[in-house]
C-alpha positions as CSV (number, residue, x, y, z in Angstrom):
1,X,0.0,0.0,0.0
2,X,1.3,3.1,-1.3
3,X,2.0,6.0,1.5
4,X,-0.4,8.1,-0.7
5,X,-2.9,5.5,-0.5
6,X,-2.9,5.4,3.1
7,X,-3.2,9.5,3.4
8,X,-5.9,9.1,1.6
9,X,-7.7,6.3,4.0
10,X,-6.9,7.7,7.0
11,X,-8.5,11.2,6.1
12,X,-11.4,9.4,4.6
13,X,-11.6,7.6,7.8
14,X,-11.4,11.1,10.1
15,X,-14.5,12.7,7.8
16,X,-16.4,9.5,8.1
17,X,-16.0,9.5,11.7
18,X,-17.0,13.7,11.5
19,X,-19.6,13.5,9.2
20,X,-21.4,10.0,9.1
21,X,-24.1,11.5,6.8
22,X,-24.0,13.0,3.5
23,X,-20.4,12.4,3.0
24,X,-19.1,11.1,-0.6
25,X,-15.3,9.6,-1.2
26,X,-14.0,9.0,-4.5
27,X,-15.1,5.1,-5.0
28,X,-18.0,5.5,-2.8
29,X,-21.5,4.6,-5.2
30,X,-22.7,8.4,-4.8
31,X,-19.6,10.0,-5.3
32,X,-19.8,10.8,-9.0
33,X,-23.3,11.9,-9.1
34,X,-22.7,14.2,-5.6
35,X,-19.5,15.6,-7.1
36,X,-21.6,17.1,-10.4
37,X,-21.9,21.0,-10.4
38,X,-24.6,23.0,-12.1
39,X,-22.5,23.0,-14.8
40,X,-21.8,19.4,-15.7
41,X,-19.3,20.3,-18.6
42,X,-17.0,20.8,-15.6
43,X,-15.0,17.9,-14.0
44,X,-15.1,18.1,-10.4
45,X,-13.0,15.5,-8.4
46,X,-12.8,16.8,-4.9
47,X,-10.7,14.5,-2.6
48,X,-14.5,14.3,-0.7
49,X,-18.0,16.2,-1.1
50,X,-20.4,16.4,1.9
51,X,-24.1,17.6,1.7
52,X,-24.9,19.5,5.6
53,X,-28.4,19.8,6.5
54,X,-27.6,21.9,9.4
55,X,-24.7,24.3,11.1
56,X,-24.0,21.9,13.3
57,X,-22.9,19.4,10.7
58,X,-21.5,22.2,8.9
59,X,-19.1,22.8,11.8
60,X,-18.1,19.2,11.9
61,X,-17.3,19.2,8.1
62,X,-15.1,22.0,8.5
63,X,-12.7,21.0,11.5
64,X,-12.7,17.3,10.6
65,X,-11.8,18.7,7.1
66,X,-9.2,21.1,8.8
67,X,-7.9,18.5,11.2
68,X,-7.2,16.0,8.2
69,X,-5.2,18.7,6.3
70,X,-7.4,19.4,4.0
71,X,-9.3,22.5,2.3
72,X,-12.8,23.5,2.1
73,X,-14.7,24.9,-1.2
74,X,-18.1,26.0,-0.2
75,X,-20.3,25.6,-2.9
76,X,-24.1,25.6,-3.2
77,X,-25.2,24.9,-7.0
78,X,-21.6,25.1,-9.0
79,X,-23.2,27.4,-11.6
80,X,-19.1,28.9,-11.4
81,X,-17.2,25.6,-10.6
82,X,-14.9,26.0,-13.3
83,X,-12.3,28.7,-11.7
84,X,-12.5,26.0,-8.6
85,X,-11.5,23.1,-10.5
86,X,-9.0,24.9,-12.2
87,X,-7.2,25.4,-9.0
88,X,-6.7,21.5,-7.8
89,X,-9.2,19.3,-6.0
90,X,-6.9,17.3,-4.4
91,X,-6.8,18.0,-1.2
92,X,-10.0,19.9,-1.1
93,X,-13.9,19.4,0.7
94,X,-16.5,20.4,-1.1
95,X,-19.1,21.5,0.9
96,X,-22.1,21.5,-0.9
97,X,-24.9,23.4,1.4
98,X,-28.0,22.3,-1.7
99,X,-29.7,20.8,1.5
100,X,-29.9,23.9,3.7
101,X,-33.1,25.1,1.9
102,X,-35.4,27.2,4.4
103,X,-36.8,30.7,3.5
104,X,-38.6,33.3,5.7
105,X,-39.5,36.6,4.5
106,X,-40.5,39.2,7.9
107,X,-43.2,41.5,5.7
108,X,-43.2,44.2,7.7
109,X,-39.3,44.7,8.3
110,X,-38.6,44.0,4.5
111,X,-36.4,41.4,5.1
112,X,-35.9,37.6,4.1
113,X,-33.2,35.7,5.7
114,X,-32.3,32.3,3.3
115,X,-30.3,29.2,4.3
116,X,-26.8,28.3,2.6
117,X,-28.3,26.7,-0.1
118,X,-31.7,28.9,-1.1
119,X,-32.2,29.3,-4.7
120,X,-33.3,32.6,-6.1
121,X,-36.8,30.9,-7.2
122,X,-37.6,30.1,-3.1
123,X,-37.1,33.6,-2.4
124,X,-38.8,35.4,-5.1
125,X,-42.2,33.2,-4.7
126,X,-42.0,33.7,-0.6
127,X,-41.3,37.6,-1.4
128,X,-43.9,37.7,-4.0
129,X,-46.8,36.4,-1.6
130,X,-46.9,40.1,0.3
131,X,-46.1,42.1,-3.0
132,X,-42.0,42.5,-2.1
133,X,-39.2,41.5,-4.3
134,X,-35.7,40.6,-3.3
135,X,-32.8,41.8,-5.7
136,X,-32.3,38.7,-7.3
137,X,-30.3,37.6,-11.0
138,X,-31.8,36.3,-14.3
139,X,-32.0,32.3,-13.4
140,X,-34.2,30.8,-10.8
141,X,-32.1,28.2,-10.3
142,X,-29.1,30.3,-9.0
143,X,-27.8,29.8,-5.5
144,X,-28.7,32.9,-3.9
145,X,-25.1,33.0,-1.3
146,X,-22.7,32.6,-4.3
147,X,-24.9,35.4,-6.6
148,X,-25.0,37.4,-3.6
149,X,-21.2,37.4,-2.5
150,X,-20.3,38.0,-5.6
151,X,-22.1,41.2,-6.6
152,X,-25.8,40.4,-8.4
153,X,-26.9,42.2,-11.4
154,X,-30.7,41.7,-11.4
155,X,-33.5,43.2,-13.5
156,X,-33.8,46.2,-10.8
157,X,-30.0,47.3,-10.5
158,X,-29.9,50.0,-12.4
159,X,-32.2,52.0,-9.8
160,X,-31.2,49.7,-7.4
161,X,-27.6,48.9,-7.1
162,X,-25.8,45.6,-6.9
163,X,-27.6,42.7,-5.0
164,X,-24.7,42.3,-2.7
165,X,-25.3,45.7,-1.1
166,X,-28.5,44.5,0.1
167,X,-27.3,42.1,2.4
168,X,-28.2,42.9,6.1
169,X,-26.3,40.1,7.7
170,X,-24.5,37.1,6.7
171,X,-24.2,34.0,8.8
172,X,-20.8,31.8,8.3
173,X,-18.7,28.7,9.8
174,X,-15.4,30.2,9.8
175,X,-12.2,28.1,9.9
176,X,-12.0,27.4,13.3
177,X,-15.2,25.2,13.0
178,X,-17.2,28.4,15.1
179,X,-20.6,29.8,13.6
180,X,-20.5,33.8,13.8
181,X,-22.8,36.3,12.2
182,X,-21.4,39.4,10.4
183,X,-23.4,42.7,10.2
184,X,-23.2,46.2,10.5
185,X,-22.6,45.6,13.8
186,X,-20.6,42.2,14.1
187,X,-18.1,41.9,12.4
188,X,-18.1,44.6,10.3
189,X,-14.5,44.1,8.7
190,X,-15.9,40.5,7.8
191,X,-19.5,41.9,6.5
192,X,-17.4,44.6,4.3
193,X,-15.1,41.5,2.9
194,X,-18.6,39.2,2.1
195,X,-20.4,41.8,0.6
196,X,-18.7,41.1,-3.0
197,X,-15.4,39.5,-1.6
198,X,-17.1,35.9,-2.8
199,X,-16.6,32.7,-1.1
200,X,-12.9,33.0,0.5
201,X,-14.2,33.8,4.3
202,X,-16.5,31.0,5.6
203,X,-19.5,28.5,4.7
204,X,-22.3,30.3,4.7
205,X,-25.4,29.1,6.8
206,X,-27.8,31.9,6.2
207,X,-28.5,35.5,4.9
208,X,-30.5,38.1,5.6
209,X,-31.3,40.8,3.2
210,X,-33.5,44.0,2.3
211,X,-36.9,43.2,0.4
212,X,-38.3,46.8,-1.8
213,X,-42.0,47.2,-2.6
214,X,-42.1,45.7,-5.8
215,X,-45.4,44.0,-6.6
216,X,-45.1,44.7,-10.2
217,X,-43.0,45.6,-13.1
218,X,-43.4,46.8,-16.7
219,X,-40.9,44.0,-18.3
220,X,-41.2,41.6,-21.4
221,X,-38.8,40.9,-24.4
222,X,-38.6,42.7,-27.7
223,X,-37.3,39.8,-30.6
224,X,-36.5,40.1,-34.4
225,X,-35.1,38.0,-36.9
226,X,-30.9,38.2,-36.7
227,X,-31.1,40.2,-39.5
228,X,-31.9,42.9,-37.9
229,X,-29.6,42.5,-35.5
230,X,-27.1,45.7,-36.7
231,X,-30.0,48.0,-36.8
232,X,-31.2,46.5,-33.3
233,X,-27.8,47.2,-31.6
234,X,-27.0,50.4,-32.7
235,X,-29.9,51.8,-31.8
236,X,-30.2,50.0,-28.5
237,X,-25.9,50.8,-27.4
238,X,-27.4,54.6,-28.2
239,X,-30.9,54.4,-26.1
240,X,-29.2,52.4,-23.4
241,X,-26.5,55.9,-23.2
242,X,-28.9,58.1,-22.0
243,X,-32.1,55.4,-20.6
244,X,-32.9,56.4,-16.9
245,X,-32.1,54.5,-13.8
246,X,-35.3,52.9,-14.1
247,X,-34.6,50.3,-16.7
248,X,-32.3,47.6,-17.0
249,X,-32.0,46.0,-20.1
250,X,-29.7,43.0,-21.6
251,X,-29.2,42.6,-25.6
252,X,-28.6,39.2,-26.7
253,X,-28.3,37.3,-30.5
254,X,-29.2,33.7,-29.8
255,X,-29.0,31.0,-31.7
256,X,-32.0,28.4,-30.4
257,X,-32.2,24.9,-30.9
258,X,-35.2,23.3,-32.4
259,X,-36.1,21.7,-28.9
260,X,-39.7,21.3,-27.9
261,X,-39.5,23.2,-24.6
262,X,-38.2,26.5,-26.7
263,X,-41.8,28.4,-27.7
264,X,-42.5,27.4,-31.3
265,X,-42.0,31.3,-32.5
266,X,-38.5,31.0,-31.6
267,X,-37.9,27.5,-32.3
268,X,-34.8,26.4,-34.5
269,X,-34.1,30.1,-35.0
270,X,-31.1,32.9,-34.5
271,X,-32.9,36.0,-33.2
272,X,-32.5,39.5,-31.6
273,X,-33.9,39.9,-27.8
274,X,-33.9,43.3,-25.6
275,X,-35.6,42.3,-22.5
276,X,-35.9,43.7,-19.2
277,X,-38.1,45.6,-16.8
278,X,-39.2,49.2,-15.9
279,X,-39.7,50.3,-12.6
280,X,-42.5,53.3,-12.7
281,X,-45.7,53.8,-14.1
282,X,-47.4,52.2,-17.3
283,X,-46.7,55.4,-19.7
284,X,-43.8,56.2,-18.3
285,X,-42.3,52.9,-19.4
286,X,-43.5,52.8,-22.9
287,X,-42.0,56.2,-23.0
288,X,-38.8,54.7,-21.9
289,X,-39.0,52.0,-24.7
290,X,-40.9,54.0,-27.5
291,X,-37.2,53.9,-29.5
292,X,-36.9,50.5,-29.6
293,X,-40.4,50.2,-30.6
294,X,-40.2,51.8,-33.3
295,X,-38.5,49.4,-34.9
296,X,-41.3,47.3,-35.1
297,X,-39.9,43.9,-33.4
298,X,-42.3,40.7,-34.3
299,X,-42.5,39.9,-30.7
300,X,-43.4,42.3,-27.8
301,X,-44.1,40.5,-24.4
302,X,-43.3,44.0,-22.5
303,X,-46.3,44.8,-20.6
304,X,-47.4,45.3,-16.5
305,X,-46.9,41.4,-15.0
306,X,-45.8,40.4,-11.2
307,X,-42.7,41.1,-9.9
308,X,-42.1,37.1,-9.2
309,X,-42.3,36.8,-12.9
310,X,-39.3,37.9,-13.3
311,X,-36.9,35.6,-12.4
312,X,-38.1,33.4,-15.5
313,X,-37.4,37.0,-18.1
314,X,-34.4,36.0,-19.2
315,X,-35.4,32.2,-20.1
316,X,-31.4,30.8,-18.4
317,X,-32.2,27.1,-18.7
318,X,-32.8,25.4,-15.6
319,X,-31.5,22.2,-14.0
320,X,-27.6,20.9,-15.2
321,X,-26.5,21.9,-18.1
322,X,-23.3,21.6,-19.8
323,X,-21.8,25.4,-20.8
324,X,-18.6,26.7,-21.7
325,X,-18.7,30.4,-22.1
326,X,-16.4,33.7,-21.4
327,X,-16.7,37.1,-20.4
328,X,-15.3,40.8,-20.4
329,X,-16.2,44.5,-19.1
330,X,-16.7,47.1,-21.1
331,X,-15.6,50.9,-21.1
332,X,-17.3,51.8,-23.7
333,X,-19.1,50.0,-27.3
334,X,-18.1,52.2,-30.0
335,X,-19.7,51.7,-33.7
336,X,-16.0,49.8,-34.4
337,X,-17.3,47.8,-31.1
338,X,-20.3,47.3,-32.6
339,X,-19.2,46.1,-35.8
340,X,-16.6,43.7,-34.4
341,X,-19.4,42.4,-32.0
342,X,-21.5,41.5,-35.5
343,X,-18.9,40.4,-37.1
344,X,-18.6,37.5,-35.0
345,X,-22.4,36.4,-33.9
346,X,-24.1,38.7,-36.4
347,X,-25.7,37.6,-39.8
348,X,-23.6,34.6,-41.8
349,X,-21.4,34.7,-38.8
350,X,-22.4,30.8,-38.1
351,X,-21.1,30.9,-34.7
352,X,-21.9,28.2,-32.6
353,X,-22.5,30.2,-29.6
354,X,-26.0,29.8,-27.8
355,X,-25.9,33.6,-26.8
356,X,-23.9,36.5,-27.0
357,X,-24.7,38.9,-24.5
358,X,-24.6,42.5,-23.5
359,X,-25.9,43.3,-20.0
360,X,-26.4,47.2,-19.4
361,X,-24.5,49.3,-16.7
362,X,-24.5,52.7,-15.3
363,X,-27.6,54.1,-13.1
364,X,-26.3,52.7,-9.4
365,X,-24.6,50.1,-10.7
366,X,-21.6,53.0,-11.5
367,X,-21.8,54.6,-8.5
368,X,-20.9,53.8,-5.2
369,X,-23.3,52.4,-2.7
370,X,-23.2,54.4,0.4
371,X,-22.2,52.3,2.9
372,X,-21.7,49.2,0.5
373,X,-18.8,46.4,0.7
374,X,-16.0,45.5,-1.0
375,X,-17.5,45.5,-4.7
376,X,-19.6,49.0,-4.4
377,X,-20.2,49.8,-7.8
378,X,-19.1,48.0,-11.2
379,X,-17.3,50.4,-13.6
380,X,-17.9,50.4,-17.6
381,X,-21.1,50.9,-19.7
382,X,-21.3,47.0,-20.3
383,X,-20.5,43.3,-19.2
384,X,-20.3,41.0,-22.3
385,X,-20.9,37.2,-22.0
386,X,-21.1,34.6,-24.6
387,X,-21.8,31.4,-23.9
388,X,-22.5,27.6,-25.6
389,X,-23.7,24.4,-25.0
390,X,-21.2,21.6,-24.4
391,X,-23.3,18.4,-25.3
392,X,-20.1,16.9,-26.6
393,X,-16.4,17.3,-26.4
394,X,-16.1,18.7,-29.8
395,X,-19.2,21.1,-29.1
396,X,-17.7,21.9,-25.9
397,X,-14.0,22.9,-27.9
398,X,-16.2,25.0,-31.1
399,X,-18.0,26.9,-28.2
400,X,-15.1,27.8,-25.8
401,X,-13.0,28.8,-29.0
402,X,-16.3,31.2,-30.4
403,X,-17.1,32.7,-26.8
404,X,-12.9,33.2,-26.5
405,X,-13.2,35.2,-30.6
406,X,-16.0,37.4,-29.1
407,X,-14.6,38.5,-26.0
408,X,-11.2,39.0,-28.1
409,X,-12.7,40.9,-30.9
410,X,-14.4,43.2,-28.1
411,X,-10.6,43.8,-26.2
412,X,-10.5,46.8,-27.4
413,X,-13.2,48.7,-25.7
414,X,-12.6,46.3,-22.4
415,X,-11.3,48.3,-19.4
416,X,-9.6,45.2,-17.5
417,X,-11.7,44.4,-15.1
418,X,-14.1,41.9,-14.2
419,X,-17.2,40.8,-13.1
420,X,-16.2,37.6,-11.7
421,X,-20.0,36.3,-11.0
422,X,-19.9,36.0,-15.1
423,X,-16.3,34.5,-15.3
424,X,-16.6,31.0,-15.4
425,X,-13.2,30.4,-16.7
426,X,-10.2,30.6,-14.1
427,X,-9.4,34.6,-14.2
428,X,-7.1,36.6,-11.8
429,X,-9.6,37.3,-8.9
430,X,-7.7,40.7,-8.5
431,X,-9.3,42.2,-12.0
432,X,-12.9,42.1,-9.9
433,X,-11.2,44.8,-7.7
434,X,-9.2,48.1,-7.2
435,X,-5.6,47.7,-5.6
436,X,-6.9,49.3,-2.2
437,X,-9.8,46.7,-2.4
438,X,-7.8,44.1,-2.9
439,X,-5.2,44.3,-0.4
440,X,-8.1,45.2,2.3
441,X,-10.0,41.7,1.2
442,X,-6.4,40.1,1.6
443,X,-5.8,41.2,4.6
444,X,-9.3,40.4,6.1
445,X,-8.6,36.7,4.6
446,X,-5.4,36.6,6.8
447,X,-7.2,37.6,10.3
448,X,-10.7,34.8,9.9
449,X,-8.5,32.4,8.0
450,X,-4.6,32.6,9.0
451,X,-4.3,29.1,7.6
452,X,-5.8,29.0,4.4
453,X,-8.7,26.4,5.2
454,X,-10.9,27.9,2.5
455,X,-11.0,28.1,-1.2
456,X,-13.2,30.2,-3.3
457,X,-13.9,29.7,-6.8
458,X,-12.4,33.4,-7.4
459,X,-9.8,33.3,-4.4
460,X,-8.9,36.1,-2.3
461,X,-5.5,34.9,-1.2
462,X,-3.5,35.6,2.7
463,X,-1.2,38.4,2.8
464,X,2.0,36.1,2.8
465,X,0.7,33.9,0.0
466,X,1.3,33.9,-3.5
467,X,-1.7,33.9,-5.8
468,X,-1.5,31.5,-8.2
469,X,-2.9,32.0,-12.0
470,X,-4.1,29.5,-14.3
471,X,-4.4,30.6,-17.7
């Protein structure tokens, strides 16, 4: 028996005896369907994966883990597992909190607090049953701790600001195995660090954050045919310049598959969407989108609907799905931007991307949130994302090297950061942040983990380490 071997027994032997239930070791008959991510194009190995229904089992996990040598990755979906994998699973614990579930929203304070592993759909239909909505992202299926550390753009942030800011208190299992809760009040330094610092402090058990009277919203989609798609964009890089805080808009080309769960309009075609949602009053949102109107899409879904609705808008599949995909921030999209953008997923392009996106900026999301944490504001006009499905090795390769073109072709009107809630490929973690950011979120990673118990999929390193980049 090899001395590697035995390592391996006698740590699997220490989290057995720490965490009887919902542990998974390489060889065990669960492990390889536990170890699956959102994304199941990504091949996650960890050296074990355990599934905590409560903090106290969350503690155990993390000082058996600790005590063994080995590292922690706190994960809830894997919707970003890729930067994580990229890193080494080796000697790392997934600790997958998909089982920590519970919701309650408190009405008349305007607050929810979530469990670990709440999805974004628990929280909008328990918000939506006294007319509040929560600040949540585009897929209901998103884990709402990982979305949440790492900033949030949702269909309100233009007037709104960056989910993360809307955090009232997180609860965490730090690395000493002790369960602590971070605030305004507690913990403050910490609080500042999770409030867009991502997943390099703690597990988190629980979150509490503000709820806004939002009953309803004027959203929908606008589509045409791709050929339209030059007309579309210029016009809608030029409205979205001067649009008020209001609205928050994405433009996307996608190229649909002819699958029978795809609405039969749309089916088997490459079309042009602007969807989003206006916060205001009926004619004071078709006001707002009277420009784009007027070129005469062949859908129009915009109309008044309930705020719960929207965490379907953007029609982000649901359940696992293999992706590959890449991503950049924008200054500024220029008509050379422009053209470069439709010269790689416009018209006769034949790109085998799903989507190629543009989210829209500004409004709060540029300036700084009063009191906020360490990711205040996101600079640039735009965050481009282009993403494929990866069915099949060869898909998987087509895709990556199409998403990689786009985000190329658009280099140079990117400003060199990121928004690393959209990078899915392994990035360095420091373009998310300015330098006086960064070393603060270092430094706050040295104090609640002085030994380096925890990885994040973007990872804030210690002070004396070196951060390691994978290309």
């Amino acid at each position: 028996m090899s001395i590697t071997t035995t390592v391996t027994e006698q740590r699997g032997s220490s989290l057995r005896d720490a965490c009887p239930q919902g542990l998974h070791l390489p060889g065990d008959p669960g492990y390889d369907a536990a170890r699956m991510p959102w994304n199941v194009a990504i091949d996650q190995r960890p050296a074990a994966l355990v599934t905590p229904r409560t903090v106290a089992e969350v503690q155990a996990a993390v000082r058996a883990a600790a005590a063994a040598g080995l590292r922690v990755a706190p994960q809830s979906t894997g919707h970003n597992a890729g930067p994580l994998v990229a890193q080494g699973l080796d000697d790392v614990v997934v600790l997958r909190t998909s089982e920590m579930t519970g919701v309650h929203v408190d009405a008349a304070r305007k607050v929810a607090r979530v469990e670990g592993g709440a999805l974004w759909l628990h929280a909008t239909e328990a918000a939506g049953d006294h007319g509040l909505a929560a600040l949540h992202g585009s897929s209901p299926d998103v884990g709402i701790a990982g979305y949440s550390l790492g900033g949030g753009i949702g269909w309100y942030a233009r007037k709104l600001g960056l989910a993360t800011n809307s955090l009232l208190a997180v609860e965490l299992v730090t690395a000493d195995g002790e369960h602590v809760r971070a605030s305004a009040s507690e913990n403050p330094d910490l609080f500042w660090a999770l409030r867009g610092g991502g997943g390099s402090f703690g597990v988190v058990t629980a979150l509490e954050f503000r709820l806004f009277d939002i009953a309803t919203a004027y959203a929908g989609m606008l589509v045409w045919d791709v050929s339209r798609a030059e007309a579309v964009l210029r016009r809608w890089v030029d409205w979205s310049a001067g649009a008020p805080d209001e609205v928050t808009t994405s433009f996307r080309v996608l190229n649909l598959p002819p699958l029978p769960d795809i609405p039969a309009p749309l089916r088997g075609r490459s079309v042009v969407v602007v969807d989003g949602a206006v916060l205001g009053a009926d004619h004071e949102a078709e006001g707002v989108l009277a420009d784009l109107r007027s070129l005469t899409p062949e859908i129009d879904t915009f109309a008044r609907v309930p705020a719960r609705s929207l965490v379907r808008l953007h029609m982000d599949p649901e359940g696992p799905t293999p992706t590959v995909s890449d991503s950049t921030m924008l200054a500024e999209l220029p008509p050379e931007g422009i053209d470069a953008f439709l010269a790689e997923v416009g018209p006769g392009s034949s790109s085998s991307l799903l989507l190629a996106e543009l989210r829209q900026l500004g409004g709060a999301l540029g300036r700084d949130h009063e009191g906020g944490g360490a990711l205040k504001r996101l600079e640039g006009a735009f965050v481009a994302f282009a993403a494929a499905i990866a069915a099949t090795p060869e898909l998987a390769a087509q895709g990556e090297h199409d998403a990689h073109r786009l985000t190329k072709a658009l280099s140079p009107w990117s400003n060199g950061r990121s928004y690393l809630n959209f990078a899915e490929n392994a990035v360095d973690p420091r373009s998310g942040y300015d330098e006086r950011t960064w070393l603060q979120l270092k430094g706050i990673r040295s104090a609640v983990d002085p030994h380096g118990v925890f990885v994040g999929n973007h990872r804030i390193p210690r002070l004396v380490e070196n951060l390691r980049v994978t290309d």
